[in-house]
C-alpha positions in Angstrom: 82.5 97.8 85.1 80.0 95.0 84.1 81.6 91.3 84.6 85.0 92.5 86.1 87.2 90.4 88.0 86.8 91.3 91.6 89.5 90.5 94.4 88.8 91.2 97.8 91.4 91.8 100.5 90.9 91.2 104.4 91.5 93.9 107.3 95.3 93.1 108.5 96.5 91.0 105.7 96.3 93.6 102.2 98.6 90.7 100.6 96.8 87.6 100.3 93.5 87.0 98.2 90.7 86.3 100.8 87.9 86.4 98.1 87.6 86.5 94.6 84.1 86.8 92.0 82.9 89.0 89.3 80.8 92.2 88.9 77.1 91.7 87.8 75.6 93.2 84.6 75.9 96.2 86.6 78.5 96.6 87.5 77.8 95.7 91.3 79.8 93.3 93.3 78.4 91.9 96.8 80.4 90.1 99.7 80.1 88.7 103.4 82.5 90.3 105.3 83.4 87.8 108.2 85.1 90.3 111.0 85.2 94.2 111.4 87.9 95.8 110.2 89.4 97.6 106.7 88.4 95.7 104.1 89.8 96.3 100.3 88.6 95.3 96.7 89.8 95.7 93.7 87.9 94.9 90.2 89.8 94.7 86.6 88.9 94.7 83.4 91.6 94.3 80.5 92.4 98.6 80.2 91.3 99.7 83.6 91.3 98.8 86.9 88.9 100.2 90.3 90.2 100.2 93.8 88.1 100.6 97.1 88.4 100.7 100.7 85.5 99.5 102.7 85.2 100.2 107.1 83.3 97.2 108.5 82.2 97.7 112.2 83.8 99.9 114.3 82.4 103.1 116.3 78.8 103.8 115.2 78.9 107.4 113.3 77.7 110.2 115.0 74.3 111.3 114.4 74.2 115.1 115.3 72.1 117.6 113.9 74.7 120.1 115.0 78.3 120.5 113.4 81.0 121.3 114.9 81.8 124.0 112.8 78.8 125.7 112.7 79.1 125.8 116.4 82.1 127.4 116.5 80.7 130.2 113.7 78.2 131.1 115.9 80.2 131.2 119.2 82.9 133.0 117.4 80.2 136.0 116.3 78.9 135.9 119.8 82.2 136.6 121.4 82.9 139.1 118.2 79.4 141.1 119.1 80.4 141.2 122.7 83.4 142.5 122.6 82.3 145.8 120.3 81.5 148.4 123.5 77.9 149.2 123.7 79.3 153.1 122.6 80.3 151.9 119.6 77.2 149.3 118.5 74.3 151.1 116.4 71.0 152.2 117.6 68.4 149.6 116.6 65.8 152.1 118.0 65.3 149.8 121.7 64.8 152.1 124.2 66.3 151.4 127.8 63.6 151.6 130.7 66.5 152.8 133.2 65.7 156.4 134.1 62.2 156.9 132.4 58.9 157.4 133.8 56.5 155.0 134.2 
């Protein structure tokens, strides 16, 4: 929305105006938030009308390469592999050494 009215709420009071401006050529719209906390815009134009919610500060996000749910996939098909007897698992052709010559 290129030259929209922007308002800009601060974290902890959503009713008063802390900020007001308009959207660039773009569409863009940039502010200095002054404290951490959930911030909230809004920009207009006369038939629609954009809302946002905007985290400043806080906990850092977690960087790990591994998710959670892809570790409890492959735990889950470790416990489902262990738990099929070896009676009942097919013969991938591995030979035991227990009772053969050497």
């Amino acid at each position: 929305m290129a030259n929209a009215e922007v308002r800009v709420f601060a974290p902890g009071n959503p009713g008063r105006t802390a900020l007001t401006g308009r959207t660039d050529a773009a569409g863009k719209f940039v502010f200095d938030a002054d404290r951490d906390g959930l911030w909230s815009a809004e920009a207009g134009s006369t038939d629609y009308v954009a809302r946002v919610m905007i985290r400043v500060g806080g906990e850092p996000q977690s960087q790990n390469w591994l998710s959670p749910f892809l570790l409890v996939g492959f735990l889950a098909v470790l416990l489902a592999i262990a738990s099929v007897p070896p009676a009942a698992r097919p013969n991938t052709g591995a030979q035991s050494l227990k009772g053969r010559d050497r």
